[in-house]
VMD Tcl script that draws the C-alpha trace (Angstrom):
set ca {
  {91.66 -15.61 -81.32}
  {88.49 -15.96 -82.70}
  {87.26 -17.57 -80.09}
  {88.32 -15.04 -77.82}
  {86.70 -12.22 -80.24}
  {83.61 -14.29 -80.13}
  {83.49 -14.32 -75.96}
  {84.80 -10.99 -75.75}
  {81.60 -9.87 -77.59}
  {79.39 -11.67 -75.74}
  {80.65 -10.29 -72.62}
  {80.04 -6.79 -73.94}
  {76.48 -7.34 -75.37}
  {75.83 -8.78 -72.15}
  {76.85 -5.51 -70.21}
  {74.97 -3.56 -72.96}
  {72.06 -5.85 -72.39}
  {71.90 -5.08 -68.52}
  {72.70 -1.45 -69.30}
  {69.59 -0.99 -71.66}
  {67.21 -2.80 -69.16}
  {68.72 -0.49 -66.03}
  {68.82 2.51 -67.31}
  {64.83 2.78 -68.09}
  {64.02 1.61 -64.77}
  {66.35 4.27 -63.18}
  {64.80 7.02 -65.59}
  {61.31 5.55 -63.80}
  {62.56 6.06 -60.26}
  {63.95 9.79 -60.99}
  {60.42 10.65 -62.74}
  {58.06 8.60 -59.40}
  {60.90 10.59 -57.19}
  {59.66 13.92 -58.80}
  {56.57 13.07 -58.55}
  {56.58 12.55 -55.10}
  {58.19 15.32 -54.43}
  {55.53 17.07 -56.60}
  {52.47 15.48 -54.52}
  {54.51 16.70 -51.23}
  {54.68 20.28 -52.43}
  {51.12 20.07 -53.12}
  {50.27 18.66 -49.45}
  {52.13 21.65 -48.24}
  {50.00 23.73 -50.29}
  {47.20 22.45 -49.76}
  {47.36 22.00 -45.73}
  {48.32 25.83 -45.74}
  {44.62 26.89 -47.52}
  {41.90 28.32 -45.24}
  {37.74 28.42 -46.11}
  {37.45 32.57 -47.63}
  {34.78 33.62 -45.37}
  {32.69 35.98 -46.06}
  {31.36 36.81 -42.58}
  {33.34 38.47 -39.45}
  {35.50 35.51 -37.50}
  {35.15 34.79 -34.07}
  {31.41 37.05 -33.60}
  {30.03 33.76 -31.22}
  {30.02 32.75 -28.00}
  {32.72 29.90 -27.93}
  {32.02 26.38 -26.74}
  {33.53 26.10 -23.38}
  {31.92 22.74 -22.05}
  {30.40 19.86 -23.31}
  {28.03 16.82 -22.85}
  {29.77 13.16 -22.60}
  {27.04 11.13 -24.01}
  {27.16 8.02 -21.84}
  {25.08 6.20 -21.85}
  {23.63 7.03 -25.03}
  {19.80 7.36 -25.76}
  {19.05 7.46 -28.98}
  {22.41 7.61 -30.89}
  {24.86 5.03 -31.54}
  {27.95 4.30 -29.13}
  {31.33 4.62 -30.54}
  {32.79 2.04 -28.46}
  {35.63 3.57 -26.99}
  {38.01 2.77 -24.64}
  {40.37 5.04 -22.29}
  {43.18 5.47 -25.24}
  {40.36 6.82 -27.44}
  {38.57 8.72 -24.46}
  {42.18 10.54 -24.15}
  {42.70 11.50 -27.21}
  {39.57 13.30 -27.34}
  {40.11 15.33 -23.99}
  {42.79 16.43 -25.96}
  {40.84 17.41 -28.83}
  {38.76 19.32 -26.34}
  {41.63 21.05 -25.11}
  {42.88 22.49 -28.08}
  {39.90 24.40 -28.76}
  {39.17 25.67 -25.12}
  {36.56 23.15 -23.80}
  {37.08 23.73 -19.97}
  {33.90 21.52 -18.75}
  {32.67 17.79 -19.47}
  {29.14 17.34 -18.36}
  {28.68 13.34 -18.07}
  {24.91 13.50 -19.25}
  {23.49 10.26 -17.20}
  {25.14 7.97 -15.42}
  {22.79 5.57 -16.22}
  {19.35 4.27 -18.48}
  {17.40 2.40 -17.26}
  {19.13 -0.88 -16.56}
  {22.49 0.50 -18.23}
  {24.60 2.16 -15.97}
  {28.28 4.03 -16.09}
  {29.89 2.96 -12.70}
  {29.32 -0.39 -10.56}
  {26.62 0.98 -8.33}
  {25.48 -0.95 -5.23}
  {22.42 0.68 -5.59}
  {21.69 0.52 -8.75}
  {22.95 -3.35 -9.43}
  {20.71 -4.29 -6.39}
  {17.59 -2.97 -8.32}
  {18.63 -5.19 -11.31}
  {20.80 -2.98 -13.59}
  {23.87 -4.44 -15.61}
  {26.91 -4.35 -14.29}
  {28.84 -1.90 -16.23}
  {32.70 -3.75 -18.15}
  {34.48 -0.23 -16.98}
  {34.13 2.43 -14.68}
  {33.33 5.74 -16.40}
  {32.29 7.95 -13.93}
  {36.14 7.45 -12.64}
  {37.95 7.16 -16.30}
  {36.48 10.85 -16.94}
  {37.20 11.91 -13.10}
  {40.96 11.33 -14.24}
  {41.02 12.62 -17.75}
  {39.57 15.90 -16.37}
  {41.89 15.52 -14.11}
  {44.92 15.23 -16.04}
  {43.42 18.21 -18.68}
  {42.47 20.61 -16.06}
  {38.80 20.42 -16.75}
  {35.56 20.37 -14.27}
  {33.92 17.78 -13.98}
  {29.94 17.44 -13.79}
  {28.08 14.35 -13.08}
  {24.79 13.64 -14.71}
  {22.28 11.75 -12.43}
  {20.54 8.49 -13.10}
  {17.91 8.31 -15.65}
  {15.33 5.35 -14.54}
  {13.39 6.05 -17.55}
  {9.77 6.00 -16.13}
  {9.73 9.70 -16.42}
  {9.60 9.07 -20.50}
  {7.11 6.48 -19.55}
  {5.11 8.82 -17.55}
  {5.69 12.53 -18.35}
  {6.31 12.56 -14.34}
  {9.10 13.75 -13.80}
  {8.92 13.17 -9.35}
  {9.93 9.68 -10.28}
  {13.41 10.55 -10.32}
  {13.43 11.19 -6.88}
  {13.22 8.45 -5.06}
  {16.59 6.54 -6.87}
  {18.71 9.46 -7.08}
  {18.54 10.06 -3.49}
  {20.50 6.53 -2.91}
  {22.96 7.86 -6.45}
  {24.16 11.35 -5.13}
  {24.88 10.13 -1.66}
  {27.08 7.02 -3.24}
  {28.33 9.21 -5.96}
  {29.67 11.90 -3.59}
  {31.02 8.93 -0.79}
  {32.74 7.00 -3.97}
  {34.26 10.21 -6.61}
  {34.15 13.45 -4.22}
  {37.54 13.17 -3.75}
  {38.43 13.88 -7.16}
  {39.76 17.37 -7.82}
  {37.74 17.62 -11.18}
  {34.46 17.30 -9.20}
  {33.16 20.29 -10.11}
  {29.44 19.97 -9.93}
  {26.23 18.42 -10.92}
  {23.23 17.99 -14.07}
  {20.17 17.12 -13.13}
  {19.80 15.09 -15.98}
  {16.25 15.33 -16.57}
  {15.22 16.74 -19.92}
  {12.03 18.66 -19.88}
  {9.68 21.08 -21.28}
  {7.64 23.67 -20.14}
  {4.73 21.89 -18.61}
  {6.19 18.75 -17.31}
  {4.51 17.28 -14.75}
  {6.45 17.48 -11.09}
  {8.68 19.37 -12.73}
  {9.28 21.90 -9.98}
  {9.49 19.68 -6.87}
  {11.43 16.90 -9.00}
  {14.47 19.65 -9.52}
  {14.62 21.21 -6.50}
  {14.71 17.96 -4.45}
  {17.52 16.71 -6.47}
  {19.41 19.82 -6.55}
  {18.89 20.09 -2.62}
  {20.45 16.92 -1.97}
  {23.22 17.63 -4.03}
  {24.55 20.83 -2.89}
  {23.90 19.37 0.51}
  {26.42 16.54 0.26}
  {29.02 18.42 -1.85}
  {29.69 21.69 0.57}
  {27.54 23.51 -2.25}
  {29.04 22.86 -5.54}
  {26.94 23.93 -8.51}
  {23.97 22.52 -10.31}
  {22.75 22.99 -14.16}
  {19.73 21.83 -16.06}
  {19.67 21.70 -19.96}
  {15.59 21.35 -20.74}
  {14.00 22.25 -24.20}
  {12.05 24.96 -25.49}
  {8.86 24.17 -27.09}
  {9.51 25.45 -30.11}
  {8.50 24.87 -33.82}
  {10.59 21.48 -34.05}
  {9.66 20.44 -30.77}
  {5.95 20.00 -31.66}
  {6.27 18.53 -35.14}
  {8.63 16.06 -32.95}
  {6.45 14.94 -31.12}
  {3.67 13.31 -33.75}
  {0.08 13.30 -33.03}
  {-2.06 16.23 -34.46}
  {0.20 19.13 -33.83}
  {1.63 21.72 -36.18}
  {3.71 24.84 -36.09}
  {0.89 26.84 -35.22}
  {0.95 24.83 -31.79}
  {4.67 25.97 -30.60}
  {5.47 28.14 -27.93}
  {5.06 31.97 -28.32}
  {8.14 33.68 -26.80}
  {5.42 35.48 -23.99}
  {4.76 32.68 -23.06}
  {7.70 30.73 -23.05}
  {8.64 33.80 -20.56}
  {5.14 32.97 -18.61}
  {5.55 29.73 -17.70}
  {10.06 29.59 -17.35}
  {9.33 32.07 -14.98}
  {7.36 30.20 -12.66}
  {9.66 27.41 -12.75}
  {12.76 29.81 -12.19}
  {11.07 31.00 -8.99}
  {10.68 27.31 -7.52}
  {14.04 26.50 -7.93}
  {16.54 29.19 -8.46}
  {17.68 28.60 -4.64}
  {18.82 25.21 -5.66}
  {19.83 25.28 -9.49}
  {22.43 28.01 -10.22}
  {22.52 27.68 -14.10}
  {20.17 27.14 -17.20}
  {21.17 25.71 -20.48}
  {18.43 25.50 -22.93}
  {18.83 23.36 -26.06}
  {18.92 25.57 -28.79}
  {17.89 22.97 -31.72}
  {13.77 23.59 -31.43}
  {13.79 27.03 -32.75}
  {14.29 28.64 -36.31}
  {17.13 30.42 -36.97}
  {15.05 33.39 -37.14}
  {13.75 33.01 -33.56}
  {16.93 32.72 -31.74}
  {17.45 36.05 -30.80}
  {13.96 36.73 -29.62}
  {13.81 33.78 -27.22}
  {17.41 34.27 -26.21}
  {16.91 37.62 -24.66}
  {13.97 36.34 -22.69}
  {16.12 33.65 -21.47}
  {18.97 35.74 -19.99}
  {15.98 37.94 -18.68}
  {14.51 35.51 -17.00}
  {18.24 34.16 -15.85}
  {19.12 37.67 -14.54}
  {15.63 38.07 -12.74}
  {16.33 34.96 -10.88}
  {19.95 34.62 -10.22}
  {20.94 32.07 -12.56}
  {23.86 31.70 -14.85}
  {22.35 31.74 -18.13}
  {23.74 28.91 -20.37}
  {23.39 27.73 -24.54}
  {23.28 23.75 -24.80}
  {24.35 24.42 -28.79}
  {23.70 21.39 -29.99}
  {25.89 20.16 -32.61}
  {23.72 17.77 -34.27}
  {21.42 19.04 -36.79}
  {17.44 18.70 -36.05}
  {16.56 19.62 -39.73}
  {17.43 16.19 -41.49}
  {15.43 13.85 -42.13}
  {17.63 11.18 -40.32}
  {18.54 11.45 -36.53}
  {20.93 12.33 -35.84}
  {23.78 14.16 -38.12}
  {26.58 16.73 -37.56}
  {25.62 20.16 -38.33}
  {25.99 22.41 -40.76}
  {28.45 24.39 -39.94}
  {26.31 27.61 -40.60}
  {23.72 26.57 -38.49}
  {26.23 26.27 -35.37}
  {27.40 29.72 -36.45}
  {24.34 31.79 -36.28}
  {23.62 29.99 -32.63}
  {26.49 30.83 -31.31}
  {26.16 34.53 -32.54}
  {23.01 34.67 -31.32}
  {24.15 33.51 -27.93}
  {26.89 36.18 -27.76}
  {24.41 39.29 -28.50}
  {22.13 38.03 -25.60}
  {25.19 38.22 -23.69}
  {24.99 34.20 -22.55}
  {27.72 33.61 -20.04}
  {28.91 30.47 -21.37}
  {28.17 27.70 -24.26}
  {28.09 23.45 -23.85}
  {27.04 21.54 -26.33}
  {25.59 18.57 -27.40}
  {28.04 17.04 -28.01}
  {31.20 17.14 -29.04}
  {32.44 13.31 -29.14}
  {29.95 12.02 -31.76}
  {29.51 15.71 -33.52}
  {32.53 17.31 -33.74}
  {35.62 15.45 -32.70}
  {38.48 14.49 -35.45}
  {37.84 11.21 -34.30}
  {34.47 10.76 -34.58}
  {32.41 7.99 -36.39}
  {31.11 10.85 -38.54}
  {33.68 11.51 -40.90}
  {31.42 15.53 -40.93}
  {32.89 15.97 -37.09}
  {36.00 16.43 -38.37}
  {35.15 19.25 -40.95}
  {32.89 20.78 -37.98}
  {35.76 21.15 -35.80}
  {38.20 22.55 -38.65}
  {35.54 24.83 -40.06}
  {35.53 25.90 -35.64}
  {38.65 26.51 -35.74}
  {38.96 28.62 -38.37}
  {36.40 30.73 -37.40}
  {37.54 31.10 -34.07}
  {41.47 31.67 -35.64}
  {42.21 28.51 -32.91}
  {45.47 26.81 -33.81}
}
mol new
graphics top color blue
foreach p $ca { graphics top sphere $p radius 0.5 }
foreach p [lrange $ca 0 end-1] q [lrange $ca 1 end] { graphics top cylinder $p $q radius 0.2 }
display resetview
């Protein structure tokens, strides 16, 4: 009996035992169960807030195209591949980009598609094809489609821009043979960025945008140069200053002359909008769509999306900055906005973790989504 009294008990402090050590631990789960349900609440909350601003929404001139920076110049490649390439067409999409500008198809010796051409004058054979990969993504998003001509970088070397002549004639014709097909096809850069008095300038553009309306039955053709503004000059090194930019008379003086020797074969103007202050936009803006109208061109903002006021190159903007160049572009009455460019500077899946703020703070502004 004892015995039995003596098991008994131990069988119940046992089950007392297990009891005491269960019952904190299941306390523990209920309170990390509220909690979790307390961090979820707060998600919700949280995803729901929007940035107060303070100015009117939507005042600019939305982004409607942009550059695709291959191959890259003077910032740093992201390294993707088609499943990345995708899911940024997509992030295009969403916030109304209707145009991809590819913005060389080649550097020097790198290039973006296998050319016969271009391999036979000892450039590197490329591991994809790009020039098709972003045929069929604008494909598949219902986007145009301009190709950017070959860059064989003695113009930098130079300042002569005719250079570009002589190899590009060889790239539109096998471009146009090897892609024209493609629905997306929409037009064509003429890739080479210049200033106001760049040498060959005029006969350099106009060749190049000769050949390629005649191979493609006409289809448009855009240039994207720079004004000579304030940041252009202190860019540049050497002696100059401020005092040494551009005045907007003649900015007008000298745009105008090249307008006239080419508007027959270049149907749109994008200036970069980075070189100027804030303060300047408008004044130079209205000059460019007058000089635009005068001349029968469609007149363009490259808004670049990288900011020119850091001391490292190159950044995402501030948000701000973007803002008041977009205005800008809208009171001139611009008829449409690229920029440069959205995959490194704006996209959600940039290597910038700011491109991802850039394009939420966009989308609020323009009430997108």
């Amino acid at each position: 009996m004892k015995v039995n009294n003596r098991r008994e008990f131990l069988k119940q402090a046992a089950v007392a035992g297990v009891s005491a050590m269960t019952v904190p631990a299941l306390s523990g789960c209920t309170k990390q169960s509220q909690s979790e349900s307390s961090h979820e609440h707060h998600e919700e909350q949280t995803s729901a807030l929007e940035s107060r601003l303070i100015v009117p929404k939507g005042q600019g001139l939305k982004i409607t195209g942009t550059f695709l920076d291959e191959i890259s110049h003077d910032i740093p490649h992201q390294n993707w591949g088609e499943k990345e390439w995708d899911r940024d067409f997509r992030h295009m999409k969403e916030i109304g980009i209707d145009t991809v500008i590819q913005i060389r198809s080649g550097y020097r010796k790198f290039i973006t598609y296998p050319s016969k051409y271009l391999l036979g004058k000892g450039c590197y054979m490329p591991s994809a094809d790009l020039v098709d990969m972003f045929l069929r993504l604008a494909d598949k998003y219902g986007m145009k489609y301009y190709f950017g001509l070959y860059d064989s970088g003695r113009y930098w070397d130079t300042g002569d821009l005719s250079w570009e002549i002589e190899d590009n004639k060889y790239v539109i014709d096998e471009v146009w043979q090897n892609y024209g097909k493609y629905k997306s096809f929409g037009g064509w850069y003429i890739s080479g960025e210049i200033s106001r008095q760049t040498k060959g300038a005029i006969d350099a553009f106009h060749a190049m945008g000769k050949q390629c309306k005649d191979v493609s039955g006409g289809l448009p053709t855009f240039i994207s140069p720079w004004i000579d503004g304030k940041k252009a000059v202190m860019a540049s090194g050497g002696n100059l200053t401020k005092a040494d930019a551009v005045s907007v008379q003649k900015h007008e003086k000298e745009w105008s002359e090249i307008f006239s020797g080419i508007c027959d074969v270049v149907d749109a103007c994008a200036f970069q909008d980075g070189h100027i202050d804030y303060d300047e936009l408008d004044a130079f803006f209205e000059v460019n769509k007058k000089m635009a109208d005068k001349y029968g061109m469609k007149c363009w903002t490259n808004a670049e999306s990288f900011d020119r006021d850091m001391p490292i190159r190159f950044l995402p903007i501030k948000f701000d900055k973007l803002r008041m160049k977009l205005e800008a572009a809208a009171r001139a009455g611009y008829d449409k906005a690229i920029t440069f460019e959205f995959s490194h500077f704006m996209s959600p899946q940039s290597a910038y973790l700011q491109a991802g703020h850039l394009y939420n703070r966009y989308k609020e502004y323009f009430e997108i989504g």
